[in-house]
C-alpha positions as CSV (number, residue, x, y, z in Angstrom):
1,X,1.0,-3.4,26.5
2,X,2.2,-0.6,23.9
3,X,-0.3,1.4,22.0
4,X,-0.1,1.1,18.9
5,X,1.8,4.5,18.1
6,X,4.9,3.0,19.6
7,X,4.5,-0.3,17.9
8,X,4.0,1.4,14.8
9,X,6.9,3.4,15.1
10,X,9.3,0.6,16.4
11,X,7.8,-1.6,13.5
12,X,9.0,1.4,10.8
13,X,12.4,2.2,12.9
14,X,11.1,5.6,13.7
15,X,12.0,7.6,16.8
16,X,9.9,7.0,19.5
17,X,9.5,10.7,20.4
18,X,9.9,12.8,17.4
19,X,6.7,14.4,16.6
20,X,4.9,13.1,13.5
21,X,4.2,15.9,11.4
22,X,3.5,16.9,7.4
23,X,6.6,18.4,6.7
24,X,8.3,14.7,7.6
25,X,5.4,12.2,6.2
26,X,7.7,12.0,3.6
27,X,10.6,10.1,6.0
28,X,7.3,8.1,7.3
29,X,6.0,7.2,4.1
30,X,9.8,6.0,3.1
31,X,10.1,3.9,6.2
32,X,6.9,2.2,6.2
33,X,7.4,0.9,2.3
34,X,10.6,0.0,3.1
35,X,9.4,-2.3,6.4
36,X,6.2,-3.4,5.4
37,X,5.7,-5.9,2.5
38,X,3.2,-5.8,0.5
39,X,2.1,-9.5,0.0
40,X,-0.6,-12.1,0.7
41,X,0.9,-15.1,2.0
42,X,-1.5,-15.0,4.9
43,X,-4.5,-14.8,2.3
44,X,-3.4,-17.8,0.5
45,X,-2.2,-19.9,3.4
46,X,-5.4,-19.5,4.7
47,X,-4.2,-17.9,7.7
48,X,-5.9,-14.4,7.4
49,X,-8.0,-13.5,10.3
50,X,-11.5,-13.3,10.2
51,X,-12.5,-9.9,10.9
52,X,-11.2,-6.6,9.9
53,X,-10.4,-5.2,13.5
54,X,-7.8,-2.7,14.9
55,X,-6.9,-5.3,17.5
56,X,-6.5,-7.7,14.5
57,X,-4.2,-5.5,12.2
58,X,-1.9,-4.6,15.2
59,X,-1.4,-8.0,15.8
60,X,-0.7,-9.3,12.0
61,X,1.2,-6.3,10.6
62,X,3.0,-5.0,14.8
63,X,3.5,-7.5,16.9
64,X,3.9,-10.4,14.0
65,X,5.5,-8.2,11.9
66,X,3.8,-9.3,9.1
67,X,3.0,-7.7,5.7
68,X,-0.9,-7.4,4.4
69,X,-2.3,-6.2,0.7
70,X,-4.2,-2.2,0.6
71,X,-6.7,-3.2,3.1
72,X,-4.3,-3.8,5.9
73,X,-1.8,-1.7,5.4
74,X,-3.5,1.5,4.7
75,X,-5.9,1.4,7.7
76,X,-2.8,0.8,10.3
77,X,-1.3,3.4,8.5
78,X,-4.6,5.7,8.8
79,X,-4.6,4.6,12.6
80,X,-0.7,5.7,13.3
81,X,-1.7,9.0,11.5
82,X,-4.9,9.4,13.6
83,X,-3.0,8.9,16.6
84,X,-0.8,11.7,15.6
85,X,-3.3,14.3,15.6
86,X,-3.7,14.4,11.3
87,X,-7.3,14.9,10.3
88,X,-7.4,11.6,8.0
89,X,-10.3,9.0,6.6
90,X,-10.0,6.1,4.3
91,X,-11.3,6.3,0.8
92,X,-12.3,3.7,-2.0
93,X,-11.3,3.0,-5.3
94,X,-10.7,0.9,-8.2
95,X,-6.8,-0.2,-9.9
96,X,-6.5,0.1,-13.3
97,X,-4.9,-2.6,-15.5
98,X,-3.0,-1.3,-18.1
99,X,-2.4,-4.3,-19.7
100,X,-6.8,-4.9,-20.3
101,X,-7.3,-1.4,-20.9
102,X,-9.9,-1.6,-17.7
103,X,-10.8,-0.7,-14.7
104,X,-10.6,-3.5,-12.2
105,X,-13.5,-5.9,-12.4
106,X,-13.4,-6.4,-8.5
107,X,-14.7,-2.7,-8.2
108,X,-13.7,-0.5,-5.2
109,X,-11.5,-2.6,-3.5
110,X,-8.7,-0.2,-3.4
111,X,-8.1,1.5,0.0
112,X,-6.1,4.1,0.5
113,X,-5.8,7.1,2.9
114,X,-6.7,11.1,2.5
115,X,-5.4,13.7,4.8
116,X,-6.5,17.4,5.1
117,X,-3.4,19.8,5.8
118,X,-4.1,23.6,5.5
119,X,-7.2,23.9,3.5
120,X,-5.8,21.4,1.4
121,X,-6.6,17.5,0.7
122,X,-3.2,15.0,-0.2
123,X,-4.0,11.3,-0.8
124,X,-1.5,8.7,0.9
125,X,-1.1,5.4,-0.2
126,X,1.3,2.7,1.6
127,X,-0.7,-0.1,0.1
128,X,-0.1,0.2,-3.4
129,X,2.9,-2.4,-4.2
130,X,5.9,-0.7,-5.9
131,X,4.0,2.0,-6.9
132,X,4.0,3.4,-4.1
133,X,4.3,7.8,-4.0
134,X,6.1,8.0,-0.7
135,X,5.1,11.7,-0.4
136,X,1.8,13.0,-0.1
137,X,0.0,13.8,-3.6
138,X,-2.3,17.1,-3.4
139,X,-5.6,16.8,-4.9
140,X,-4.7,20.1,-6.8
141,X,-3.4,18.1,-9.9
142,X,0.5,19.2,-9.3
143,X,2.9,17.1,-9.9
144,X,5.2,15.6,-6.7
145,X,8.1,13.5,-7.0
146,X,10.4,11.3,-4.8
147,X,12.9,9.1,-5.0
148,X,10.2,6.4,-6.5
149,X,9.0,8.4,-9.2
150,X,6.5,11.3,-10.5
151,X,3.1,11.6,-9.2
152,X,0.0,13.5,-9.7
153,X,-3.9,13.2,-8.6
154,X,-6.6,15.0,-10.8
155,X,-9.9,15.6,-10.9
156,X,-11.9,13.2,-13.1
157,X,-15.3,11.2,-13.0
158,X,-14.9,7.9,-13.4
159,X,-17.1,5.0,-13.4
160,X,-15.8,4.5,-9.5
161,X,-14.7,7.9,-8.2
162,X,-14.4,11.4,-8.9
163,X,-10.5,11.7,-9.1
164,X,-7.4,9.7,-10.8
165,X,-3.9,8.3,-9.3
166,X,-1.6,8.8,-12.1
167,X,2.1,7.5,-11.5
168,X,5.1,7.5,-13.5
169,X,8.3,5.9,-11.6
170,X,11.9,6.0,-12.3
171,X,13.4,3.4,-15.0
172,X,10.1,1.7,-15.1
173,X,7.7,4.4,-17.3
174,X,8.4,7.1,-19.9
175,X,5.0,8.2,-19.8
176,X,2.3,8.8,-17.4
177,X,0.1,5.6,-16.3
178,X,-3.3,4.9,-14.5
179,X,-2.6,4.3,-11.0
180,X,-6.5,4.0,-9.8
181,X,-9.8,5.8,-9.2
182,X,-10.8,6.9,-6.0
183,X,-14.3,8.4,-4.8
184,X,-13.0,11.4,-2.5
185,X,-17.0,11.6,-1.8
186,X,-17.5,8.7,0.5
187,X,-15.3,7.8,3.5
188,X,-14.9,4.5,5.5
189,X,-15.9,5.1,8.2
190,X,-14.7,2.0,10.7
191,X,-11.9,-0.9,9.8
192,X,-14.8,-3.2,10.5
193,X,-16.3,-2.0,6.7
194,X,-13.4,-3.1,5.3
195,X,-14.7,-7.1,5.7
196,X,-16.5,-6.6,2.7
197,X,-13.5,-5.3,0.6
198,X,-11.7,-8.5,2.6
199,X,-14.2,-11.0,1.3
200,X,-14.3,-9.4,-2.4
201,X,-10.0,-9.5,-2.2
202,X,-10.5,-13.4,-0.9
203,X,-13.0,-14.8,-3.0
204,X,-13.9,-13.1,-6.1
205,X,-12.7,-14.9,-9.1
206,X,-11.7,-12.1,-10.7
207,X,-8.9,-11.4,-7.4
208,X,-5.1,-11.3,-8.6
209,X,-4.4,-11.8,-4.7
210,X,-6.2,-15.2,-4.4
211,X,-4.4,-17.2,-7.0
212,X,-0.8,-17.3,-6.3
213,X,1.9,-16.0,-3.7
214,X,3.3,-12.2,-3.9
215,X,5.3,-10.5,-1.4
216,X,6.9,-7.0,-2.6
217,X,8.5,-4.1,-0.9
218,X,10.9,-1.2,-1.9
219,X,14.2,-0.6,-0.6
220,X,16.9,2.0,-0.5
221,X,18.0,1.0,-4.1
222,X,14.8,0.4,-5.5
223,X,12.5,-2.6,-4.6
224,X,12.5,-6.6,-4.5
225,X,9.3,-8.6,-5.8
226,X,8.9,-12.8,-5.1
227,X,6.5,-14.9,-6.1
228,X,5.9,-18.6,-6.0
229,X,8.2,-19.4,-8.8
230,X,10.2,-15.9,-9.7
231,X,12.0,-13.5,-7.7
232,X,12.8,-9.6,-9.3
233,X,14.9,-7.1,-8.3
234,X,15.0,-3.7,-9.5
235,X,18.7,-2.1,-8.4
236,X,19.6,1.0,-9.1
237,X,17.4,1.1,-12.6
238,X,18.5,-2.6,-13.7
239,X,16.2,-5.4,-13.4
240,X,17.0,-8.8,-12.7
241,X,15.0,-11.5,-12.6
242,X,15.2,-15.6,-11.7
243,X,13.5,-18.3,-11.8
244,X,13.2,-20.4,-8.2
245,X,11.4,-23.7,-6.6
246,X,9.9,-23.9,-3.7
247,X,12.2,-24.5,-1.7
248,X,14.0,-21.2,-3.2
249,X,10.6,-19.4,-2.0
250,X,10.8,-20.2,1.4
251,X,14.3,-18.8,1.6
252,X,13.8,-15.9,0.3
253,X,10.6,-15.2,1.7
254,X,12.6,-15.1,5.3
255,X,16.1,-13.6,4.1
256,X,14.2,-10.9,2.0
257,X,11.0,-10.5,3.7
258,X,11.3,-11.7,7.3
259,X,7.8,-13.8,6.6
């Protein structure tokens, strides 16, 4: 059976020997977005499995080749970067809805990934939607940018960490937003933890992932979003958006999506 480094690798389309290393997280980070959805059809098919498990996430998101929401797809990606020799842990944290003005009422049920890289902290994210960075941000509060956007991380207590994800993507913003808090603090220790975030995500009535299908992902001209009755597409800084049925959905779900 292949570990999963080589799954990982053959799931993003990345050479099976070339070395994983900072100075290309950047061609990683691109590839991953670009192969794994972000989406919950799993979730609201009822088809999740029961336990947060390495065993379990290899299976969905490797060998299924399936998508998964934060607390999926950051942890495989935390395992393929500890399996590469990075020294990385999962942190916690809460969204931010610009629309409310609020941090999410769900609490820290964010996940997303730190690494340390000469004497120096970066967050990762690959489970963030279309917001995703696709470089790693320094905890420094300088400003990175890639072919998604602008990005920057500073230092500031909130009610649910003790720094700030603030994004601001191509086409999309002319000013900075909120991405999320995250406590830098406190790690995750196991995947196993992440049950609780995996129950909150399920169950809480307050959940944007329990009440209707999303499946997103970004792609060499800029990203693809479908939902149970609307499919987007953002090409080359024009939007376009339709209206489908059902039947619509489970086309596109496979021709876009391979779910």
């Amino acid at each position: 059976m292949k570990d999963l480094n080589m799954l990982f690798r053959e799931r993003i389309d990345f050479p099976e020997h070339e070395k994983i290393t900072f100075e290309n997280l950047n061609k990683v980070l691109d590839k991953t977005a670009k192969a794994l959805p972000f989406e919950n059809l799993s979730l609201i098919e009822g088809n999740n499995a029961k336990q947060m498990t390495k065993d379990n996430l290899s299976y969905k998101i490797l060998e299924k080749r399936e998508g998964g929401l934060c607390y999926e797809l950051n942890p495989i990606l935390y395992l393929f970067l500890k399996e590469n020799g990075f020294e990385a842990r999962m942190v916690l944290g809460s969204v931010y809805s610009q629309k409310e003005q609020r941090w999410s009422p769900t609490g820290k049920t964010h996940v997303a990934n730190l690494i340390h890289h000469q004497g120096e902290f970066y967050l990762i994210d690959t489970g963030f939607g279309g917001n995703l960075p696709l470089c790693p941000v320094p905890l420094t509060g300088k400003i990175v940018s890639s072919a998604n956007g602008e990005f920057q991380v500073q230092r500031e207590n909130t009610e649910y960490g003790d720094y700030v994800f603030y994004m601001k993507h191509h086409h999309k913003h002319s000013n900075w937003q909120i991405g999320y808090t995250f406590d830098s603090k406190h790690s995750v220790q196991n995947i196993e933890q992440l049950d609780t975030i995996k129950k909150i995500i399920e169950e809480h009535e307050a959940s944007t992932f329990n009440k209707r299908m999303l499946a997103t992902k970004l792609t060499d001209r800029g990203s693809m979003t479908l939902t149970d009755n609307s499919f987007t597409e953002w090409i080359d800084g024009e939007k376009k958006e339709s209206t489908i049925d059902n039947n619509q959905f489970k086309e596109m779900k496979r021709k876009y999506f391979n779910l």
